[in-house]
Every structure is written in C-alpha cells, then in structure tokens.
N, C-alpha and C positions, 0 to 999 in steps of 0.2 A: 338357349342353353342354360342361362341362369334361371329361368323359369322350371325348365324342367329338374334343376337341381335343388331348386328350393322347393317343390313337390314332391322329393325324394326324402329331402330332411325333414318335411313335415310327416309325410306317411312312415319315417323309421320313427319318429317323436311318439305320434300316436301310437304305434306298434308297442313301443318301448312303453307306455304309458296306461296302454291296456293290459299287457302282460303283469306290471308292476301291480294295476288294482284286482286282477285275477290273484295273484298270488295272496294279497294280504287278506282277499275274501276269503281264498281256500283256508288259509293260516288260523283264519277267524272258526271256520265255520271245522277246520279240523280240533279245534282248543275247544267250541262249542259240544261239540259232539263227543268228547274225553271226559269231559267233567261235567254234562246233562247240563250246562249252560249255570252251572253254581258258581258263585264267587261271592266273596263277605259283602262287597257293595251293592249286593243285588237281596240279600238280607238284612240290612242295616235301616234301622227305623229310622222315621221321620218326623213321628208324630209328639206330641210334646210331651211333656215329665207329667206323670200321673201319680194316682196318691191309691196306687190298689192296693190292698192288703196283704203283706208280705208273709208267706208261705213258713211252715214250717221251717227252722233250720238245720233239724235232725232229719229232716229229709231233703231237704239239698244236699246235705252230707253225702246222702246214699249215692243219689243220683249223679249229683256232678264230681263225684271223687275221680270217678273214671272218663276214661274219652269216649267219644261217638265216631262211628265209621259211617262213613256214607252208605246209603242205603239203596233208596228209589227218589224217585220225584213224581207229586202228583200236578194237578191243575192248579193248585194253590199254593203248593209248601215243598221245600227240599227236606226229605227223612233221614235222618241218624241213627242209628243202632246205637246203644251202649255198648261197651265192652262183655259187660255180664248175661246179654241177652234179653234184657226183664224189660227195658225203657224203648219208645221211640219217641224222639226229640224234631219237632216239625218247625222249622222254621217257615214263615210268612215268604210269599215271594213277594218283595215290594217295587221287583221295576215295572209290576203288572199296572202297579197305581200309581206311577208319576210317570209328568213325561219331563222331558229335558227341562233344565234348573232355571233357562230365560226366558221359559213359556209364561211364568210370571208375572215377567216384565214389561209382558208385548201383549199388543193388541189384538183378540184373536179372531180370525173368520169366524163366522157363525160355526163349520164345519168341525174345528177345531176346540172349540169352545166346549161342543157336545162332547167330544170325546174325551176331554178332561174331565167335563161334569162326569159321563159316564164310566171311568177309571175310580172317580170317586165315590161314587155312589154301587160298586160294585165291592169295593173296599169295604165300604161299611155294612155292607149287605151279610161278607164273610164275618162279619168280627159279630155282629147282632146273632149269628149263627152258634161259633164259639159260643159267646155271653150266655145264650140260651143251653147248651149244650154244657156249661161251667155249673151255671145257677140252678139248674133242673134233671141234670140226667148224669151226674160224673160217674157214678156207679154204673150208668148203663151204657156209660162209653169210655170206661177206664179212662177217665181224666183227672191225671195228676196234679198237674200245675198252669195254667194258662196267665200269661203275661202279655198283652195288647199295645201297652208304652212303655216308652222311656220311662223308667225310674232310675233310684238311688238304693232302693231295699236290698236287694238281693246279694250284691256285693262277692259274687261268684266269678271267677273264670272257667273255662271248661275247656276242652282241645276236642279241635274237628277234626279229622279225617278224612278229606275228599277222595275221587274217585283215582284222581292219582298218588296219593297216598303223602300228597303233603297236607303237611300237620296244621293246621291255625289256631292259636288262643284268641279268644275272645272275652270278654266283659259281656255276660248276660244283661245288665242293666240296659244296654244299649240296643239291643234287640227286641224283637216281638216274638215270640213261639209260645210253643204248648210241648209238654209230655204226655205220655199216655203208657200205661204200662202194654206192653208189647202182646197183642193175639194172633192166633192161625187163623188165617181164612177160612170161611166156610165151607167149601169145596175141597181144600185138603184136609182138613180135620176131620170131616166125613169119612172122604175116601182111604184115610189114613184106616177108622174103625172098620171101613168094612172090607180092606183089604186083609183085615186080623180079624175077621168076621165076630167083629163085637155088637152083636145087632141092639144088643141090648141098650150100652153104651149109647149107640149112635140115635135110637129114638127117643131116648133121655134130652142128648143135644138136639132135637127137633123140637121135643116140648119145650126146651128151656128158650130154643130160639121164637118160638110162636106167642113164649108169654111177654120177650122181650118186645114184639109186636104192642102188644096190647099195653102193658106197660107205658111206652112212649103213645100210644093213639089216646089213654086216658088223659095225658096231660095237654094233647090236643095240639100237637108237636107232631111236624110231618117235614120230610125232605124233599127237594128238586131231583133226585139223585134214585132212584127207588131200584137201585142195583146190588141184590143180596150179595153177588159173587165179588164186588171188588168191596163192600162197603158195612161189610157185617165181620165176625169172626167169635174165635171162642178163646177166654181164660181158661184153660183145664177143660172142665166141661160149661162152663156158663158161657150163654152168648152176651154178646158187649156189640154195640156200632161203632169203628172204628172210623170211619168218614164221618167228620161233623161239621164240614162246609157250607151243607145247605138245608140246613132247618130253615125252619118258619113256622108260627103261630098259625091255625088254622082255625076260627070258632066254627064255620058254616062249610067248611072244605068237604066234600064226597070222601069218606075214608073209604067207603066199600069200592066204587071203582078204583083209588089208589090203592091199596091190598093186594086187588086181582093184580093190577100192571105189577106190582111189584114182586107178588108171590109168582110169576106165570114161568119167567127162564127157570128159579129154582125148582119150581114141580117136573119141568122136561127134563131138568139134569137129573131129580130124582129117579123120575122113571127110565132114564135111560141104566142109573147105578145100579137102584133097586126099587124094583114095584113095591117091594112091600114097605121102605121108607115113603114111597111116594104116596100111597095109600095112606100111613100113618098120617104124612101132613096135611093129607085133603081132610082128614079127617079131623084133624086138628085147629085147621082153618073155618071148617064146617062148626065145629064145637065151639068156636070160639068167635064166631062170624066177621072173619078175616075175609 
C-alpha cells in the first residue's frame, strides 16, 4: 500500500513538474514571438572600446533627436524606423556570437570548441562586410553611420520602441549598429510606377539599377546573398544595396555566372509585371555584360 502510494506521489510530482516546464516554455516562446526575440541584452556589445572616428555631430542631431519604432528583423540585425521616416537604425544581433559567459572558463570538447570558433569567425565575417560596405560603397548603400565597438565618442541616447511598444533609452556608445537612410524595395517601387503607369519612370530605375550592378562589380565587391527582391531598393529614383551582410572581395570570382544567378528571379518578376521592362533589362544586361 505504501509502495503504491508513493508511485502516486511521484507520478503527480512529475505531472506537476512537467506542466510547470510546459508553461514557462510556452511563457518564453509566447514573449519570443511578441517582440521577434529582441531585447537590449541581445544587442549590447561586447567587444572592447575602439578609437573609430566619430561621425558628424550635426548629424547625430538629425538622426537621434527622435525615437526609433521597431521595424523588422533580419539574419543579423533588429531594424528601427525613425520617427520621420528617412533612417533605419540596424542593430547587431550579438547572442548569435557568444555562447554562455562560463564557456570561458571551461574546458571544451572539441565539438564545442568548433562552434565557438565558428560564432566567431562568422562575427567577423559580418563586420569585414559592413567595413567594406562603410569604406567603399556608402553612397551605394545609403550608409550613414556604422559603429562596430564600444566607444566613448558619440555621447548620445536615443529611445527604442519595441514591438510592444515599450520605450527603452539606451547609450549608443555601448552598442554596435549602423544607420542607413531608409529605401523601397525593388519590387514595390516598380510596381508602385507601373501601377500609375509611369513607364518611363520605371526604366529610368532599371538603368539606374543595372549601373548600380556595375558600379559595385568594378570595385570587385560581390555578395553571398545575390537576392535583388529582399536586398536592393531605391532613394526616390536611384537604386542603393540595402543588405550589406555579406560582401566580400572577389579578384578571380566568375562575375558573369554570379549576375545571371542574381539577375534570373528579377527577370521572371519582370516578365510576369511587364515584357517590356523585362525586355528593357535583358537588354541592359546584354549592354552592359551582366
């Protein structure tokens, strides 16, 4: 009798105990899923105080006078809108590149060891990307301001805006981000002109995009990413690269099969919007030996 009553108390224990780690899973993963997995300590640098050249402060003015709303999230960074429309403010996601704080201190299997190297070494893969993207192409990727460490220069606070609409101040010094003045996608900016059937307009922004091609292929600068639709867009009419994640130097890289992979969804969506922009870009491509 006492046996079967202490198999009772242990099966309600467990019961009690599995229910308990279901709820604080759900708890987690419903908080996960409300705020796209953002929090301050999942942007808070770690890297040590650096000596970069500190940015205009007539335009910090501009930029941080006002607060940022949450935006999107990509593979790298959480986005912020400004208030006024004009900025997006990318923070670094940094829990992608550390793992827990006493991995440090511990000995680690080979298995674990990779995967540290490999957090890190992916880390710097992004920021060598930025760097090249800051140093070589800001005009072609509306980049404003890019910050990689901790420093002391900047001396700013700014207010975020998460997705549930509470407010957080932060100390920019203490982050890593990038600004970018804010563009449309390719694909609505298009269909925006040709739903007002601006044709004219719209093969203006085909050649501007085509030269934007060439542009970055002369500096011998090419991406992992070769996806027009998420990772291109347009200032007014000028095309800009808004993904600058994954650059890299190429001296001996095949541009001409990277062009086709990368021009090949844009030509289908062409031709499905309109033959004759689609036309325009083959042609463009062909002229320009994309």
């Amino acid at each position: 009798m006492r046996r079967v009553l202490l198999i009772k108390r242990c099966c309600s224990f467990l019961a009690k105990a599995t229910l308990f780690i279901l709820i604080v899973y759900g708890i987690g993963r419903f908080c996960h899923d409300k705020t796209d997995g953002f929090c301050i300590e999942n942007i808070r640098s770690e890297l040590s105080v650096s000596s970069e050249e500190s940015p205009s402060s007539d335009l910090l003015q501009e930029i941080f006078e006002q607060p940022f709303s949450y935006l999107c999230k990509g593979g790298q960074c959480y986005v912020f809108l400004s208030q006024d429309g004009k900025y997006v403010l990318k923070f670094f996601k940094q829990q992608h590149a550390r793992l827990p704080w006493f991995i440090d201190h511990l000995y680690l299997p080979p298995f674990l060891a990779k995967i540290k190297e490999e957090k890190k070494n992916r880390q710097e893969k992004e920021f060598a990307s930025y760097k090249i993207a800051y140093e070589e192409l800001q005009e072609e990727t509306a980049l404003v301001l890019l910050h990689l460490h901790k420093t002391s220069l900047l001396q700013k606070q700014v207010s975020l805006i998460d997705k549930l609409h509470i407010v957080h101040e932060i100390q920019l010094d203490d982050f890593a981000f990038l600004v970018q003045r804010r563009a449309e996608g390719v694909f609505e900016h298009l269909e925006a002109l040709i739903a007002k059937e601006k044709m004219q307009e719209a093969k203006e922004a085909i050649h501007s995009l085509s030269l934007l091609f060439v542009k970055i292929r002369e500096k011998k600068i090419f991406d992992m990413d070769p996806n027009i639709s998420k990772n291109f867009g347009f200032l007014d009419s000028q095309a800009v690269q808004i993904d600058i994640g994954r650059f890299f130097k190429g001296e001996s890289f095949d541009s001409h099969s990277y062009f086709q992979k990368k021009n090949e969804e844009f030509k289908q969506w062409l031709r499905e919007k309109s033959p004759s922009l689609a036309q325009e870009f083959e042609s463009e491509c062909t002229r320009l030996s994309l």
